[in-house]
C-alpha positions in Angstrom: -19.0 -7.0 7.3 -18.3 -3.6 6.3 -17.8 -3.6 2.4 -17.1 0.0 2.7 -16.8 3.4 4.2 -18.0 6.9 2.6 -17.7 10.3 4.0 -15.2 13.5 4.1 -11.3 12.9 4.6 -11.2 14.3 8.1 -7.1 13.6 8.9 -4.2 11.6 6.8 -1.7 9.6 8.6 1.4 7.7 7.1 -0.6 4.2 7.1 -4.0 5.4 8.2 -6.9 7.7 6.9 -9.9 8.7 9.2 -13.2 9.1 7.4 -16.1 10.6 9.1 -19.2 8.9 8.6 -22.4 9.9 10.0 -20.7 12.0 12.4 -18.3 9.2 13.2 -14.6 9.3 12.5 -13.9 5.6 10.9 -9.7 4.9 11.0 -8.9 2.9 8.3 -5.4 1.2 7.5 -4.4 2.1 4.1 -1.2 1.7 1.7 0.8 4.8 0.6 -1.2 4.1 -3.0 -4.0 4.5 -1.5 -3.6 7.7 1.0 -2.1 9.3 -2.3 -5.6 9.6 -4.0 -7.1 11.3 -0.5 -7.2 14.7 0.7 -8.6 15.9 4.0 -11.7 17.6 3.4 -13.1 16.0 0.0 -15.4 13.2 0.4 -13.8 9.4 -0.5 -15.0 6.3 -0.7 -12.8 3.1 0.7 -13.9 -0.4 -0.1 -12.7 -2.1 3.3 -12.3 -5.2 4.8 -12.7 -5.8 8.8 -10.0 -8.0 10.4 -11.6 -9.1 13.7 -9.2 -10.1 16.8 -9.5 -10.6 20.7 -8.3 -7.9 21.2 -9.1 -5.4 18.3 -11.2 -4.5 15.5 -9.3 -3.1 12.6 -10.9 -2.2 9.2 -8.5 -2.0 5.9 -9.0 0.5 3.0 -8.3 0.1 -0.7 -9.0 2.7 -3.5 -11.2 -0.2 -5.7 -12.8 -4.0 -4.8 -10.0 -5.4 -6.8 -7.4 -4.9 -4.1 -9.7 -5.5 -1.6 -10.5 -9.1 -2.8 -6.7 -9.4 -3.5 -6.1 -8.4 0.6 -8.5 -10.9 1.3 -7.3 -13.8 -1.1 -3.6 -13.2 0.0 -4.6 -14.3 3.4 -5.9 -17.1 2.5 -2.3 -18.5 2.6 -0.5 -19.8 5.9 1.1 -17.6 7.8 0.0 -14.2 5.7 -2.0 -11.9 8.1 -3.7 -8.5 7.2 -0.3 -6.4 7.4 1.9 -8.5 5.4 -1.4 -9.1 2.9 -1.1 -5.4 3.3 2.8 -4.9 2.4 2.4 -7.0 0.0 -0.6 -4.2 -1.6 1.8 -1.7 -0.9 4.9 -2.9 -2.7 2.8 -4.3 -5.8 -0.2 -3.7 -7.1 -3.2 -6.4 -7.5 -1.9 -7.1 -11.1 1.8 -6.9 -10.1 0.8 -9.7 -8.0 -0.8 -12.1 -10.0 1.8 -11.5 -12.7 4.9 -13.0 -9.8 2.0 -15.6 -8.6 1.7 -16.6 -12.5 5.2 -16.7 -13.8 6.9 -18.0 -10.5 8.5 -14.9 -10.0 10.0 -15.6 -6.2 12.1 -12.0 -6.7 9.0 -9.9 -6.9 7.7 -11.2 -3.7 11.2 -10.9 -1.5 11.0 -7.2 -2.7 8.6 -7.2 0.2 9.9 -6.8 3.9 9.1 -9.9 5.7 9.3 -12.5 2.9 12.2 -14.3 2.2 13.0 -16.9 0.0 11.7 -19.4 1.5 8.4 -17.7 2.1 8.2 -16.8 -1.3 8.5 -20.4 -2.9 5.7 -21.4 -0.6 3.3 -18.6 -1.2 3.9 -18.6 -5.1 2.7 -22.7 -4.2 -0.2 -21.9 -2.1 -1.5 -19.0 -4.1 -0.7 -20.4 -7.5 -4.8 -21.1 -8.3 -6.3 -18.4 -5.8 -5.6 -15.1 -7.4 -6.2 -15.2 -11.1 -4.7 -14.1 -14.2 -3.9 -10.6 -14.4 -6.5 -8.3 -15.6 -4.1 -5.9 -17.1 -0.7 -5.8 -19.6 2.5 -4.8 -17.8 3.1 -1.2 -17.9 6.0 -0.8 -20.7 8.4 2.1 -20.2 8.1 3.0 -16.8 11.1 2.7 -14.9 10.3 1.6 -11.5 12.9 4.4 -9.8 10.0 6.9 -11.4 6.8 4.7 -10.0 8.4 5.1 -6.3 9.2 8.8 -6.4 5.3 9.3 -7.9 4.0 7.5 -5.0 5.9 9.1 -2.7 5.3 12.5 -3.5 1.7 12.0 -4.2 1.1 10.4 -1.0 3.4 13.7 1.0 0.7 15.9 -0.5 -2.4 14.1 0.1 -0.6 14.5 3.7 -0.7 18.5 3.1 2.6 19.4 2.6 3.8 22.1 -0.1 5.0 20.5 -3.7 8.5 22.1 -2.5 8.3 20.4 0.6 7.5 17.1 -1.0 9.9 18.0 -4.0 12.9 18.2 -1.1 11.6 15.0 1.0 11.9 13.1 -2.0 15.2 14.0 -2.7 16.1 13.3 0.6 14.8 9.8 0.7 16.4 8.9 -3.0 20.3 7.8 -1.7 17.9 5.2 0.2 15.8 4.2 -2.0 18.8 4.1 -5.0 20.7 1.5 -1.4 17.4 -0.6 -1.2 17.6 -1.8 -5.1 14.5 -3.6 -7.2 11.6 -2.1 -6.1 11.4 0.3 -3.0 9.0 0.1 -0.3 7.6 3.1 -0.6 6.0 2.7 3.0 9.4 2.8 4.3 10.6 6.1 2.3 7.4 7.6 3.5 8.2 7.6 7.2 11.7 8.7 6.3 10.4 11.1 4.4 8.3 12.5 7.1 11.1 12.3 9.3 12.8 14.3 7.0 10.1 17.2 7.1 9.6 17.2 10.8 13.5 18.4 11.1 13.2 20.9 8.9 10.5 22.3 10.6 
């Protein structure tokens, strides 16, 4: 088990950071909240969890334990593997979470692609006693149209674009966020918003 990976930033991806370590460059899967606080060149530290399959061996990053255990805990339901545990990180935040999982709140969950209705009433069964109460009180005030476009342009400079070109990406990327309604996936606006810059370029 790796619990977690230290070293310099050496490249940022839209889902992925790469850590070198001893001289090795570790790829780690990561959520858009997560890449934002990175910058290539300054030393990190990821708590990760390795997902083991036939065919691969893929390690997952979070910025503290908490998420990390809530990664873990999330697949502890049927039919939730690491990326949907994942999108589920990236959509809400560990406390997000267990809020929905506490107060039945099947609309939080189908905010995330890949879960329907359906799937939501079953995992907000199956997780009900697995993930806690929430550590922290809601944030009051924050419009959620204002946490998106934060993430976003956080995580376009942590890439290493220019505030301008991260000012304009975002603003490219609102009419589909403002279309997508509740909360955005801000994975989702991210590769637009990449798509967006590579154009221009």
């Amino acid at each position: 088990m790796i619990a977690f990976v230290s070293g310099t930033v050496a490249a940022l991806a839209p889902d992925a950071a790469v850590v070198e370590v001893g001289g090795v460059g570790m790829a780690v899967q990561c959520t858009p909240d997560t890449l934002s606080t990175l910058r290539i060149g300054q030393p990190a530290k990821l708590h990760t969890s390795l997902v083991v399959r036939e065919d691969s061996l893929t390690l997952y990053g979070f910025a503290d334990d908490d998420a990390r255990q809530v990664f873990e805990l999330l697949q502890t339901a049927s039919g939730v593997g690491p990326r949907l545990a994942q999108a589920m990180l990236a959509v809400h935040s560990p406390d997000a979470l267990r809020r929905a999982v506490a107060t039945g709140d099947e609309k939080a969950l189908t905010a995330v692609p890949g879960i329907g209705k359906k799937g939501a009433q079953k995992l907000l069964l199956e997780l009900k006693d697995r993930l806690g109460d929430p550590v922290g009180a809601p944030a009051v005030g924050t419009p959620v149209s204002q946490g998106w476009r934060d993430q976003l342009h956080a995580a376009l400079i942590g890439l290493g674009y220019a505030t301008r070109e991260a000012d304009e990406a975002v603003t490219a990327v609102t009419p589909q966020a403002e279309a997508a309604g509740g909360t955005p996936q801000v994975g989702q606006l991210l590769r637009a918003a990449l798509q967006t810059l590579n154009r221009a370029r």
